[in-house]
PDB file of N, H, CA, C and O in Angstrom:
ATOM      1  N   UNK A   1      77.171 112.359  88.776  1.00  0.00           N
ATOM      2  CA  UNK A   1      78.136 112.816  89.764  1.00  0.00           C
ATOM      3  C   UNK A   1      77.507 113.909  90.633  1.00  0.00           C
ATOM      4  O   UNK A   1      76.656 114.648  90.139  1.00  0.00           O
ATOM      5  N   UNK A   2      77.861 114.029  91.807  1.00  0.00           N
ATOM      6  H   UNK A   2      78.553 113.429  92.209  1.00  0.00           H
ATOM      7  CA  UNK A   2      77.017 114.921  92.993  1.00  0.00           C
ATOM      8  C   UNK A   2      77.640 116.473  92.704  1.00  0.00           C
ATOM      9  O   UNK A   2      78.642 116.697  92.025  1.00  0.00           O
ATOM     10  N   UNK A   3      76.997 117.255  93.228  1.00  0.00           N
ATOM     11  H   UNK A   3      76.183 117.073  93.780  1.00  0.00           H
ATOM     12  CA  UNK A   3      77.190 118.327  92.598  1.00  0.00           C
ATOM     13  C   UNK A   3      78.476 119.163  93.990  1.00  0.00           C
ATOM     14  O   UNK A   3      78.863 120.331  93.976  1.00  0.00           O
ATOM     15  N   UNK A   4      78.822 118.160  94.943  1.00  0.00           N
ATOM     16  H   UNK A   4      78.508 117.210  94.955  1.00  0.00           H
ATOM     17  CA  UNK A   4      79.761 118.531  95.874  1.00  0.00           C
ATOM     18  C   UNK A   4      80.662 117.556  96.262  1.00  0.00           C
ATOM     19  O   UNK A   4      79.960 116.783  96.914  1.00  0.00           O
ATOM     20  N   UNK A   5      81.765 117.132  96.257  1.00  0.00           N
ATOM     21  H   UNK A   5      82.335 117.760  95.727  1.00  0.00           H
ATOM     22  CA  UNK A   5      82.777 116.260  96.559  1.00  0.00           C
ATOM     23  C   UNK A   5      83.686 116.511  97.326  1.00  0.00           C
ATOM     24  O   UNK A   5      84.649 117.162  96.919  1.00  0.00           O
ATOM     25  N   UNK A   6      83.615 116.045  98.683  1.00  0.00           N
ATOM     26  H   UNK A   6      82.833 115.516  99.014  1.00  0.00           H
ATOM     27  CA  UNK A   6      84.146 115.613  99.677  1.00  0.00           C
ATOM     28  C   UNK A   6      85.371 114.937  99.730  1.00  0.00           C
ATOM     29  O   UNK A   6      85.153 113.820  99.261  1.00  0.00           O
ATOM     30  N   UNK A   7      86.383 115.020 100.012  1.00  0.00           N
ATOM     31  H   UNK A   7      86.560 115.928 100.393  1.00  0.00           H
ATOM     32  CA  UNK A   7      88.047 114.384  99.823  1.00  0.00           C
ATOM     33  C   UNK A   7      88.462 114.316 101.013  1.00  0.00           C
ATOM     34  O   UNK A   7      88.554 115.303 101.741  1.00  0.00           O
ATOM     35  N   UNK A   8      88.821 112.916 101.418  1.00  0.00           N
ATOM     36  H   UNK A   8      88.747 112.113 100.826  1.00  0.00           H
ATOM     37  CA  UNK A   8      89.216 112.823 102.956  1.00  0.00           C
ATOM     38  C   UNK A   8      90.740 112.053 102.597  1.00  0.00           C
ATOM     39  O   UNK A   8      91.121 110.931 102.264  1.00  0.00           O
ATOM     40  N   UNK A   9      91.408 113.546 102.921  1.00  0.00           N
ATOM     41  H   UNK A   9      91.099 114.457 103.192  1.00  0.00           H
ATOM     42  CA  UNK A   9      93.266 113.457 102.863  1.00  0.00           C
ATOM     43  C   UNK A   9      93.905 112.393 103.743  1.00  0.00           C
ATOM     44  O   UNK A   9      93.744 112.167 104.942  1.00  0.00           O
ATOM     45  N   UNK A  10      94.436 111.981 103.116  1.00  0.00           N
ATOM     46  H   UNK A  10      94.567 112.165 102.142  1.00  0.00           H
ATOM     47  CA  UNK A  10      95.530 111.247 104.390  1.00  0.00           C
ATOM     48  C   UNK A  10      96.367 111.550 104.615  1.00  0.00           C
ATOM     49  O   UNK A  10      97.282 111.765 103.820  1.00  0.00           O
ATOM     50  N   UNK A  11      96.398 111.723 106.093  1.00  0.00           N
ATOM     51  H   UNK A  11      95.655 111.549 106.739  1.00  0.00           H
ATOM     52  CA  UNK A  11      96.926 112.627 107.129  1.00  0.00           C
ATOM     53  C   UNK A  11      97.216 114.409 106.800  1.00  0.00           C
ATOM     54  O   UNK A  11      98.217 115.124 106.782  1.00  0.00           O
ATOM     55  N   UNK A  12      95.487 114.653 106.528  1.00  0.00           N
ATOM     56  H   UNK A  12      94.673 114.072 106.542  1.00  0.00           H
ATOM     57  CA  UNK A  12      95.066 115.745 106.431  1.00  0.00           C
ATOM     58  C   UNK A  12      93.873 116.135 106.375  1.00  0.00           C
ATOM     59  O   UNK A  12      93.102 115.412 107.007  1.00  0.00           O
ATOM     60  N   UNK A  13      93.188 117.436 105.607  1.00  0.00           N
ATOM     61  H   UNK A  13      93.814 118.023 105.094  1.00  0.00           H
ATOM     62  CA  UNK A  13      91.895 117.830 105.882  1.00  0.00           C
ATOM     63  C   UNK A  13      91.240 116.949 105.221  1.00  0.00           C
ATOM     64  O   UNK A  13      91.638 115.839 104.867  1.00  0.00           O
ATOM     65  N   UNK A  14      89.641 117.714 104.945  1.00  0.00           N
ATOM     66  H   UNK A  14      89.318 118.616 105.232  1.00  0.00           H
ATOM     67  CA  UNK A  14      88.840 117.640 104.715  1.00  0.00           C
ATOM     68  C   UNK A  14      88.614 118.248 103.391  1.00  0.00           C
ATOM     69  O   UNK A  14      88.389 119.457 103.436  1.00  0.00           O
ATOM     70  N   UNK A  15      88.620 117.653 102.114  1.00  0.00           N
ATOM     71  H   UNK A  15      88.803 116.671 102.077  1.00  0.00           H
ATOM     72  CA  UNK A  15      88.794 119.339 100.594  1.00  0.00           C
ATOM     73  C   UNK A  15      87.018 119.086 100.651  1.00  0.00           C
ATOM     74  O   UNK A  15      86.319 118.103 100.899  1.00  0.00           O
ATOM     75  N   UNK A  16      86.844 119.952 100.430  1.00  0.00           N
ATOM     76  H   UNK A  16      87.412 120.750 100.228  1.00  0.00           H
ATOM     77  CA  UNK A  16      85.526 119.813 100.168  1.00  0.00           C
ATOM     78  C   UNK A  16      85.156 120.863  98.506  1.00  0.00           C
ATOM     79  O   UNK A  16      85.145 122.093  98.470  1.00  0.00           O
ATOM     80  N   UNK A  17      84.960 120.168  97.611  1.00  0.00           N
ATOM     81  H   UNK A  17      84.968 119.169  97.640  1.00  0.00           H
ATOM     82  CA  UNK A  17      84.924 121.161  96.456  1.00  0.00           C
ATOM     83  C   UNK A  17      83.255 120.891  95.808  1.00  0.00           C
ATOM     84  O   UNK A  17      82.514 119.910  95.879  1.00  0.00           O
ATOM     85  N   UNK A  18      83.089 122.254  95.165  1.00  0.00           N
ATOM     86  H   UNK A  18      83.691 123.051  95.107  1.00  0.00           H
ATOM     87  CA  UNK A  18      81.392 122.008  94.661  1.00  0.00           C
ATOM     88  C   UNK A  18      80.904 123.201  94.700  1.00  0.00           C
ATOM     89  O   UNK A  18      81.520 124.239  94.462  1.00  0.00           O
ATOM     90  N   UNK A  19      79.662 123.077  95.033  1.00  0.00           N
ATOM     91  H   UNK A  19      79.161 122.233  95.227  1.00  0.00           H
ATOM     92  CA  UNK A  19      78.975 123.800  95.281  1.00  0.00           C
ATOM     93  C   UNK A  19      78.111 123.576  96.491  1.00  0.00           C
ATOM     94  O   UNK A  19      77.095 122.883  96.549  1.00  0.00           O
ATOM     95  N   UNK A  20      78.858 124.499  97.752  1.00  0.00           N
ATOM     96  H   UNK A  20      79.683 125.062  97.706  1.00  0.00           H
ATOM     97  CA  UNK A  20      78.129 123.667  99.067  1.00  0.00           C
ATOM     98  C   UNK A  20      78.132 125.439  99.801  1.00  0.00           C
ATOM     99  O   UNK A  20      78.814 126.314  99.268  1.00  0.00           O
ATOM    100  N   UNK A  21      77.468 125.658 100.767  1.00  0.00           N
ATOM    101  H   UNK A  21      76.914 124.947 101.200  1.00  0.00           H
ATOM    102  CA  UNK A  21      78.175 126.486 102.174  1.00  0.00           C
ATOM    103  C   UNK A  21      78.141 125.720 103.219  1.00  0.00           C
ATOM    104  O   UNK A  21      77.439 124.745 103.487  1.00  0.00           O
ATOM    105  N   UNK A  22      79.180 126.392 103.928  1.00  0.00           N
ATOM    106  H   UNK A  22      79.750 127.184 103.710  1.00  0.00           H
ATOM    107  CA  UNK A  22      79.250 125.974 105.320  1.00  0.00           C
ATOM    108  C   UNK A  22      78.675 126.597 106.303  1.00  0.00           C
ATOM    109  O   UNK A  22      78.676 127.715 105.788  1.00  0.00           O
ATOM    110  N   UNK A  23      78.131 126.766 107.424  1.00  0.00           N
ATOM    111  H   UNK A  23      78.130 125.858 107.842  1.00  0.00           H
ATOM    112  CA  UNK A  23      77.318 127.478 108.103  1.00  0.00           C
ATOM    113  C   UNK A  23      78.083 127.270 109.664  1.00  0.00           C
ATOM    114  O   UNK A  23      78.962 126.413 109.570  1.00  0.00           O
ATOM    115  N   UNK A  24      77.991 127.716 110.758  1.00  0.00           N
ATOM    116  H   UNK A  24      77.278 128.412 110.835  1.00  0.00           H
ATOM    117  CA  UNK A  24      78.043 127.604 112.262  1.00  0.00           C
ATOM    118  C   UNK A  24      76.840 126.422 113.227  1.00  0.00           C
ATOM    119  O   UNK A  24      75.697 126.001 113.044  1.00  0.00           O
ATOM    120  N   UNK A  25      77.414 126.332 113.790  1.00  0.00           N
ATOM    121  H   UNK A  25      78.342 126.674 113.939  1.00  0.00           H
ATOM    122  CA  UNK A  25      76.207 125.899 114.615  1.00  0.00           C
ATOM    123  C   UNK A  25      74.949 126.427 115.129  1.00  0.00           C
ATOM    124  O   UNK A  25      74.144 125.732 115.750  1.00  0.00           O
ATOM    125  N   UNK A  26      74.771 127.803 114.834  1.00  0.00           N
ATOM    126  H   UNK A  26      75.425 128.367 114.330  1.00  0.00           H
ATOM    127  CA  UNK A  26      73.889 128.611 115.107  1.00  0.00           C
ATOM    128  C   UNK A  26      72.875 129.272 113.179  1.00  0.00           C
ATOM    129  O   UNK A  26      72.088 130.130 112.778  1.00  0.00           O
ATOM    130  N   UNK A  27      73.587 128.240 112.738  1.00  0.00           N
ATOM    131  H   UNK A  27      74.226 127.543 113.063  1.00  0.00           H
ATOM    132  CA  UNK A  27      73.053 128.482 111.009  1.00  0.00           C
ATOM    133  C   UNK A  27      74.061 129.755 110.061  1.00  0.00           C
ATOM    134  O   UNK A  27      74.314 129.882 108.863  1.00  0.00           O
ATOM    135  N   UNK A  28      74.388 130.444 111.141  1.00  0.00           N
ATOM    136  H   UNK A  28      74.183 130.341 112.115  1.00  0.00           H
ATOM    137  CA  UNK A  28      75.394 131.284 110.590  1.00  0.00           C
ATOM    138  C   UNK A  28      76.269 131.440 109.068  1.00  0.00           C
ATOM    139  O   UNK A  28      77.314 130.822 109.267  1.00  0.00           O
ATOM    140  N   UNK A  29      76.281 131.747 108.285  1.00  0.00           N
ATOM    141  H   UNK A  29      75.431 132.249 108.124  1.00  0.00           H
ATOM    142  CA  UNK A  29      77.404 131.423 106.662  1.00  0.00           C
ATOM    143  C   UNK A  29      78.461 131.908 106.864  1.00  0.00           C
ATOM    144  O   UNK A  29      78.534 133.114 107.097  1.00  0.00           O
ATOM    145  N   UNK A  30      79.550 131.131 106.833  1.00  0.00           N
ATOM    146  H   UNK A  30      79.491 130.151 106.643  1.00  0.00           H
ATOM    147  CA  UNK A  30      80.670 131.497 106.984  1.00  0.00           C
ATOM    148  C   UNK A  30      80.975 132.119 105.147  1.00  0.00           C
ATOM    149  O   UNK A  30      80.466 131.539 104.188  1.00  0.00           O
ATOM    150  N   UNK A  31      81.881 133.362 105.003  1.00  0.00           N
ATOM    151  H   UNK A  31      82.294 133.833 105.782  1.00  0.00           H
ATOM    152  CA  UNK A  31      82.079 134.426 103.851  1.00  0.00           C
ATOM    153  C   UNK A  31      82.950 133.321 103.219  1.00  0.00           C
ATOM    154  O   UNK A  31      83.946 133.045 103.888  1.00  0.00           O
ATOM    155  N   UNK A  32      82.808 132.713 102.212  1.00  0.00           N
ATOM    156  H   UNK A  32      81.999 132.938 101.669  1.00  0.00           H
ATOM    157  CA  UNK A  32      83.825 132.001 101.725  1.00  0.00           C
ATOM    158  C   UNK A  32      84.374 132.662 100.260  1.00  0.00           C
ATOM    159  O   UNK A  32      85.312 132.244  99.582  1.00  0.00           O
ATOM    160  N   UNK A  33      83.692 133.565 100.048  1.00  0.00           N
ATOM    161  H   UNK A  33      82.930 133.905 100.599  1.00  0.00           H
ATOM    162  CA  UNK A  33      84.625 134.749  98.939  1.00  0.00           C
ATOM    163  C   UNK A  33      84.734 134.109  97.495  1.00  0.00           C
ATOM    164  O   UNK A  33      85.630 134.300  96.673  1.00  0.00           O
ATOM    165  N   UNK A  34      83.535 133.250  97.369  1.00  0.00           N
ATOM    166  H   UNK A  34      82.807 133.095  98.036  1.00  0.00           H
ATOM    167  CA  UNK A  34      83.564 132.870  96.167  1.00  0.00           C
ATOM    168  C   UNK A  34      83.920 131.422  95.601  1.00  0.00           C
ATOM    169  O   UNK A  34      83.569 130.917  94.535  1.00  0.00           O
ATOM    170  N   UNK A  35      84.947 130.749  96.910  1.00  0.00           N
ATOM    171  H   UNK A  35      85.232 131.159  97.776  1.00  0.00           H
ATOM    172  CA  UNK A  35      85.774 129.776  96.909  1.00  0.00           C
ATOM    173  C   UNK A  35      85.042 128.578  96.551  1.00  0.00           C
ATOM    174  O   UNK A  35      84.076 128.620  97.313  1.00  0.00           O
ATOM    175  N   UNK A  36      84.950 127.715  95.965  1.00  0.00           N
ATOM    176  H   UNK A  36      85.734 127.681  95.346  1.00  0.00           H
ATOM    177  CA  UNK A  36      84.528 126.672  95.496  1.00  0.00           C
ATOM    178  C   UNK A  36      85.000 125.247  95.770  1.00  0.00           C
ATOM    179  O   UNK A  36      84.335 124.225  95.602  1.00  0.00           O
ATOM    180  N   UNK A  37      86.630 125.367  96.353  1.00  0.00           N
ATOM    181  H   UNK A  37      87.170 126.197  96.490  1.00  0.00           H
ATOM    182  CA  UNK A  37      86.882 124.289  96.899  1.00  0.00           C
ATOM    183  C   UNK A  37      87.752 125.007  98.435  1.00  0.00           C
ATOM    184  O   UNK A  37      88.260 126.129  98.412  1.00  0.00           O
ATOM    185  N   UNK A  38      87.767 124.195  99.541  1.00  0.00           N
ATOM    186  H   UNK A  38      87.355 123.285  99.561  1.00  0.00           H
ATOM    187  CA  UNK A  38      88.371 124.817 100.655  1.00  0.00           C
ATOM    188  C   UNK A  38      88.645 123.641 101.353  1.00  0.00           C
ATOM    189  O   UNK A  38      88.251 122.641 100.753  1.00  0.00           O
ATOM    190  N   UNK A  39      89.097 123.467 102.240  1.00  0.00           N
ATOM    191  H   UNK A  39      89.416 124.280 102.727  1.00  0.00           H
ATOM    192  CA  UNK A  39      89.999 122.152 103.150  1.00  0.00           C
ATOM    193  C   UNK A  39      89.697 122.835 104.694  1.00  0.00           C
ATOM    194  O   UNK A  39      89.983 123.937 105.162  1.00  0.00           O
ATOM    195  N   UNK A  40      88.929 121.558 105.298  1.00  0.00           N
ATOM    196  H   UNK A  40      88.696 120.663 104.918  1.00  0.00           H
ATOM    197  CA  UNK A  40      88.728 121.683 106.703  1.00  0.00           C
ATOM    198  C   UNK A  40      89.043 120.835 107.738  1.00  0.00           C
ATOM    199  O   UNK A  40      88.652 119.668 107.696  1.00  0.00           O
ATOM    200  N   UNK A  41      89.695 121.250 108.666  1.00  0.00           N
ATOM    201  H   UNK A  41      90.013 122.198 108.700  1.00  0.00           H
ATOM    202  CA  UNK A  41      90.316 121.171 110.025  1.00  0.00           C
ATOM    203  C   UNK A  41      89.768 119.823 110.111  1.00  0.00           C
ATOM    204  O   UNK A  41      88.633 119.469 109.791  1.00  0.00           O
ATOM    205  N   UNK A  42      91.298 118.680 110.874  1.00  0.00           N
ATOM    206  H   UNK A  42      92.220 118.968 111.134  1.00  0.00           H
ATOM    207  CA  UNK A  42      90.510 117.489 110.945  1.00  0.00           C
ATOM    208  C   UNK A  42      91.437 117.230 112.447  1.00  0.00           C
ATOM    209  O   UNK A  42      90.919 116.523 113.311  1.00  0.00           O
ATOM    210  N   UNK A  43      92.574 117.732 112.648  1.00  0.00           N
ATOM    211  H   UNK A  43      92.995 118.307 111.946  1.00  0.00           H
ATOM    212  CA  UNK A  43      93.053 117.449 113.600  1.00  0.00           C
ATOM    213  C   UNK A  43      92.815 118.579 114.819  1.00  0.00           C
ATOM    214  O   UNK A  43      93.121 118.211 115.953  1.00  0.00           O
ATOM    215  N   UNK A  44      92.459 119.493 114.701  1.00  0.00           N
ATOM    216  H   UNK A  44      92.211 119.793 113.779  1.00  0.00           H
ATOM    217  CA  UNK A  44      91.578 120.534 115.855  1.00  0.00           C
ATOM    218  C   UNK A  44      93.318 121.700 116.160  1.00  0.00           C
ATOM    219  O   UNK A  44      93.527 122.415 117.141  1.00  0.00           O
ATOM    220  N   UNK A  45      93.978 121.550 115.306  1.00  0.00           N
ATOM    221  H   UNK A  45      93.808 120.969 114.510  1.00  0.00           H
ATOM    222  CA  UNK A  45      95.431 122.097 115.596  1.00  0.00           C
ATOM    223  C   UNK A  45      95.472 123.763 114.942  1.00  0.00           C
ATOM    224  O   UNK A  45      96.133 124.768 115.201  1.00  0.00           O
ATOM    225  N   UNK A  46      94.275 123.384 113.872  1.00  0.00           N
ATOM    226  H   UNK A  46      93.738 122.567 113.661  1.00  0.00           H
ATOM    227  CA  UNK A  46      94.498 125.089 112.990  1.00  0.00           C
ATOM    228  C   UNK A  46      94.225 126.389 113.840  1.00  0.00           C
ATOM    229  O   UNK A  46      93.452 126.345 114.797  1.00  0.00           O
ATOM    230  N   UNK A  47      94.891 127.573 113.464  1.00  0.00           N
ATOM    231  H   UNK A  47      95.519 127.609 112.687  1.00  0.00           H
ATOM    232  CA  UNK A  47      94.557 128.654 113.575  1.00  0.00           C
ATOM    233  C   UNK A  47      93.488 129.133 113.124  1.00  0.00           C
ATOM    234  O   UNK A  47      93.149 130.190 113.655  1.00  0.00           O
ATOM    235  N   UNK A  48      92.747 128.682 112.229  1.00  0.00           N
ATOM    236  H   UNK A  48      93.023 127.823 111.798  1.00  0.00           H
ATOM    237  CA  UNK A  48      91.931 128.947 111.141  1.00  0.00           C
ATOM    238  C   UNK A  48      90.433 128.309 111.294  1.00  0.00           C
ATOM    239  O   UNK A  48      89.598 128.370 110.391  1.00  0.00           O
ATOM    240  N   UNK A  49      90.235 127.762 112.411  1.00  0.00           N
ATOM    241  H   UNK A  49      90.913 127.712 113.145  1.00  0.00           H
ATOM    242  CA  UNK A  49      89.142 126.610 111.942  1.00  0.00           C
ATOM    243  C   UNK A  49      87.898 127.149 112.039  1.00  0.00           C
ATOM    244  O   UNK A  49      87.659 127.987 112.909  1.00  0.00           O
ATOM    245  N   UNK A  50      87.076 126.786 111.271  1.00  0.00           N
ATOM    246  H   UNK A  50      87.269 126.106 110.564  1.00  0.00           H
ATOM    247  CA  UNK A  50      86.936 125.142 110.982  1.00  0.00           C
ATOM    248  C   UNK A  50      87.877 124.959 109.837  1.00  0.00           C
ATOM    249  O   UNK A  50      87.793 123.938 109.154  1.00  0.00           O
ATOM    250  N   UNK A  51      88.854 125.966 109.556  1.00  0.00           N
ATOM    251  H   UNK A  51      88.923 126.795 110.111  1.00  0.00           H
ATOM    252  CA  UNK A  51      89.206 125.768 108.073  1.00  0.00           C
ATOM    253  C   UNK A  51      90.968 125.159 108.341  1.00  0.00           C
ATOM    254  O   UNK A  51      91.484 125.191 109.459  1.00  0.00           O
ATOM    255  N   UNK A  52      91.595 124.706 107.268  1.00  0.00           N
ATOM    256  H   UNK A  52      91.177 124.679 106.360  1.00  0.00           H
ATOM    257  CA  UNK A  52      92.765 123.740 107.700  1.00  0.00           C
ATOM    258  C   UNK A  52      93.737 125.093 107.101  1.00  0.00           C
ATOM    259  O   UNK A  52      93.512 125.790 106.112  1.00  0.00           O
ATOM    260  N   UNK A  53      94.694 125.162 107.920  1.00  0.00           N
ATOM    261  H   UNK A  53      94.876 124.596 108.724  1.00  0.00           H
ATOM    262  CA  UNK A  53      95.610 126.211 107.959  1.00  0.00           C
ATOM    263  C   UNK A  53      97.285 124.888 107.362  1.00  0.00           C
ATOM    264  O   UNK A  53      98.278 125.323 106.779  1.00  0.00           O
ATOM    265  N   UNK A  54      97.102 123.523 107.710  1.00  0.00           N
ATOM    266  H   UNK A  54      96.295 123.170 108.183  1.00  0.00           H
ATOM    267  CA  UNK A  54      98.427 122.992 107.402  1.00  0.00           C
ATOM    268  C   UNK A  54      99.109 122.538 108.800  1.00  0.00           C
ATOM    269  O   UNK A  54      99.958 121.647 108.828  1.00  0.00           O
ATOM    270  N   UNK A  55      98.778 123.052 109.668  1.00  0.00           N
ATOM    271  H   UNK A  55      98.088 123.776 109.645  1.00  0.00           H
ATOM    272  CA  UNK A  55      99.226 123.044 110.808  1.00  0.00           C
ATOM    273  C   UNK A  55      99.573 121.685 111.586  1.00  0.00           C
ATOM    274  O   UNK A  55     100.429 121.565 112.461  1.00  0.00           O
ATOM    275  N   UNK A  56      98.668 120.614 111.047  1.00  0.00           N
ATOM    276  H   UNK A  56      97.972 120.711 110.336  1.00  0.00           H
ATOM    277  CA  UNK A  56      98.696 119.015 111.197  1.00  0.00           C
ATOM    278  C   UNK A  56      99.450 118.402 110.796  1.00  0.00           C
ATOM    279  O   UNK A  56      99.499 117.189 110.997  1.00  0.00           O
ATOM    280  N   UNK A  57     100.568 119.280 109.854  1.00  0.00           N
ATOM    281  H   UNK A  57     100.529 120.266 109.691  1.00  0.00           H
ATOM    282  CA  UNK A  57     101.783 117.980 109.303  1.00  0.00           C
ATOM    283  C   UNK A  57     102.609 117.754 110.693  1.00  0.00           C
ATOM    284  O   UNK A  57     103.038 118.521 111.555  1.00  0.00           O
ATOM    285  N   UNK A  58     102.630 116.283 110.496  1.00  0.00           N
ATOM    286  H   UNK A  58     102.282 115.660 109.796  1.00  0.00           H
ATOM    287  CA  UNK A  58     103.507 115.226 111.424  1.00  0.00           C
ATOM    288  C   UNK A  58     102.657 114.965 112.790  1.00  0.00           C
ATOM    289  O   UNK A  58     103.010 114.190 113.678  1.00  0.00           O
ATOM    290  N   UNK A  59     101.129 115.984 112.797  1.00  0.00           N
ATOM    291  H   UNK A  59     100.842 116.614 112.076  1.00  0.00           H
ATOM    292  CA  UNK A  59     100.528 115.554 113.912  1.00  0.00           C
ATOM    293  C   UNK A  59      99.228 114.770 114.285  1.00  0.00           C
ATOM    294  O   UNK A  59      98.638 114.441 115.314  1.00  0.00           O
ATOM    295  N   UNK A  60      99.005 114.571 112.307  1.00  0.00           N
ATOM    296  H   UNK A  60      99.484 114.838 111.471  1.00  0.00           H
ATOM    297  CA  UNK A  60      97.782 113.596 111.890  1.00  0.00           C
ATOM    298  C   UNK A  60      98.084 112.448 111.196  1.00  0.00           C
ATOM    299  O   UNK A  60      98.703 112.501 110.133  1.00  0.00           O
ATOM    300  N   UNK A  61      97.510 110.864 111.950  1.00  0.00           N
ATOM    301  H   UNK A  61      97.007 110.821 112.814  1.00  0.00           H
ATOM    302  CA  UNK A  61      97.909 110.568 111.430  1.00  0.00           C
ATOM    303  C   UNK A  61      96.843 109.664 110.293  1.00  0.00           C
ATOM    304  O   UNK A  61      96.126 109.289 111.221  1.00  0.00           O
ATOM    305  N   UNK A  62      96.473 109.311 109.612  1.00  0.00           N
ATOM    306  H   UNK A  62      97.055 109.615 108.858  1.00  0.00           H
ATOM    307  CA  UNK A  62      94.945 108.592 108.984  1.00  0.00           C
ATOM    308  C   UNK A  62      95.049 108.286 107.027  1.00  0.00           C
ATOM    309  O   UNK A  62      94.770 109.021 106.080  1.00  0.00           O
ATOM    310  N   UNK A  63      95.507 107.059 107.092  1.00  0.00           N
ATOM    311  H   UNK A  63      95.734 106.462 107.862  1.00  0.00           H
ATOM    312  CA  UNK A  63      95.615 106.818 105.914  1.00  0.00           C
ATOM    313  C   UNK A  63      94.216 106.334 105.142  1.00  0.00           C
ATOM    314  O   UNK A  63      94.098 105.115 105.261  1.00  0.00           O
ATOM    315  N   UNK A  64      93.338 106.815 104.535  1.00  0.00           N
ATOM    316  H   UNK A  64      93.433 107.806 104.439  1.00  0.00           H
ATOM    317  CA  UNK A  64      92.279 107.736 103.831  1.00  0.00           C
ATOM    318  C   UNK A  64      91.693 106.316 103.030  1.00  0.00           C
ATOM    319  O   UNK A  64      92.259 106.174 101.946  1.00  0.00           O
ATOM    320  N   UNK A  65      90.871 105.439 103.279  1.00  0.00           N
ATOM    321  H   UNK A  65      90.411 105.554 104.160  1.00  0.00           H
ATOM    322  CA  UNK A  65      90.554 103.962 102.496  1.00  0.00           C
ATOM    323  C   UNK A  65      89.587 103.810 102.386  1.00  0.00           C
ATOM    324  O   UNK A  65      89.149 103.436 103.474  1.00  0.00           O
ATOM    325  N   UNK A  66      88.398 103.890 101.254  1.00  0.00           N
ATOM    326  H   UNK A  66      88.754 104.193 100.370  1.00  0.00           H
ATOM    327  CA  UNK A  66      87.292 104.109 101.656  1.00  0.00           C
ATOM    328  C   UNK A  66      86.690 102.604 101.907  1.00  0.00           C
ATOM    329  O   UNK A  66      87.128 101.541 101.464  1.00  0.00           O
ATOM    330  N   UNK A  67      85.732 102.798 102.620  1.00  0.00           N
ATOM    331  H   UNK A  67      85.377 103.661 102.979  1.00  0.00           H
ATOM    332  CA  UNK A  67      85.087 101.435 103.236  1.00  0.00           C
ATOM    333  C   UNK A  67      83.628 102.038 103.132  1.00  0.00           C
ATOM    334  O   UNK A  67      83.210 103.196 103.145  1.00  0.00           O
ATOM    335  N   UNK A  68      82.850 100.471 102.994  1.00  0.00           N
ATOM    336  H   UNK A  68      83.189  99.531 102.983  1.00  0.00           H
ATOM    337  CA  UNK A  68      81.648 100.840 103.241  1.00  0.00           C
ATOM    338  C   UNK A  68      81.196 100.618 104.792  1.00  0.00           C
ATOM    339  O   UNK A  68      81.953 100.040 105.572  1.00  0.00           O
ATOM    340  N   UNK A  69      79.910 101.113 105.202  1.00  0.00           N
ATOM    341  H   UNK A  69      79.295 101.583 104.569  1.00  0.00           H
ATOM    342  CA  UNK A  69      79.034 101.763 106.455  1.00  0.00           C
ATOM    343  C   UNK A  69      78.402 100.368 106.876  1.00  0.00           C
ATOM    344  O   UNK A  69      78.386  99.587 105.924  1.00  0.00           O
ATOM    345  N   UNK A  70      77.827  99.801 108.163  1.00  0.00           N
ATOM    346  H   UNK A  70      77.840 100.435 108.936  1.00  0.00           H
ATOM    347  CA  UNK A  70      77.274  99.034 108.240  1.00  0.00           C
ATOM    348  C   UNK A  70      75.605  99.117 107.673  1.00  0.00           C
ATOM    349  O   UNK A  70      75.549 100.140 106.990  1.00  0.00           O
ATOM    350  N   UNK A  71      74.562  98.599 107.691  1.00  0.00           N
ATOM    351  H   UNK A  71      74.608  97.769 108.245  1.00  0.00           H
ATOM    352  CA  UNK A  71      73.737  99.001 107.149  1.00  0.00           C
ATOM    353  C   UNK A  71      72.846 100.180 107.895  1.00  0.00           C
ATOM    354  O   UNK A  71      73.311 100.253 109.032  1.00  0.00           O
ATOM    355  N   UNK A  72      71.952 100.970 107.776  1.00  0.00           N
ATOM    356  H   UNK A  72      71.574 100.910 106.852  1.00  0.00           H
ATOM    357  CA  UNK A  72      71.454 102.026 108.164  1.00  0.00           C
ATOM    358  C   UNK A  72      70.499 101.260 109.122  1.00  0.00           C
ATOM    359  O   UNK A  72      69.940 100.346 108.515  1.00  0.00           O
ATOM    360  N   UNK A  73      70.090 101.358 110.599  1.00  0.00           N
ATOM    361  H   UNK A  73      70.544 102.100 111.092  1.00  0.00           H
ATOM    362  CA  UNK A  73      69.304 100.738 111.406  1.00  0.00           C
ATOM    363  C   UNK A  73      67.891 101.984 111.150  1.00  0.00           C
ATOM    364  O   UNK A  73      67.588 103.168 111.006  1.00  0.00           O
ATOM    365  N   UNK A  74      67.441 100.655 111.238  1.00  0.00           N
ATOM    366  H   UNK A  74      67.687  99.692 111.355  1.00  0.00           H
ATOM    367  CA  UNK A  74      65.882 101.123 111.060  1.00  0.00           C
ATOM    368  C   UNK A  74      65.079 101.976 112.205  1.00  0.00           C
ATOM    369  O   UNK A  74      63.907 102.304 112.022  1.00  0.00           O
TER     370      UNK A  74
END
């Protein structure tokens, strides 16, 4: 099992639990205070982002199925 697991909510965030950081686009670490699992912004609506504040109920809608990828082009 991977040592970080990714959870894609339906009709919601992103949980992301493990052992991961998140960084900026500039490499930056965002202070995550220890937190080990956290939920990120999928509908662009939070106060909070990149982090999910909740703010998306009734305005996301994505029922969560996993599928596989076409193959990786060479």
């Amino acid at each position: 099992m991977a040592s970080t697991k990714i959870t894609v909510n339906a009709n919601g965030s992103l949980k992301i639990d493990g052992d991961f950081e998140i960084v900026d686009s500039k490499g930056n670490i965002y202070g995550l205070q220890g937190r080990t699992v956290v939920g990120l912004c999928r509908c662009g609506l939070s106060n909070n982002k990149p982090f999910c504040d909740g703010s998306h109920r009734g305005h996301l809608e994505h029922e969560a199925i996993a599928f596989d990828l076409p193959p990786k082009k060479a």
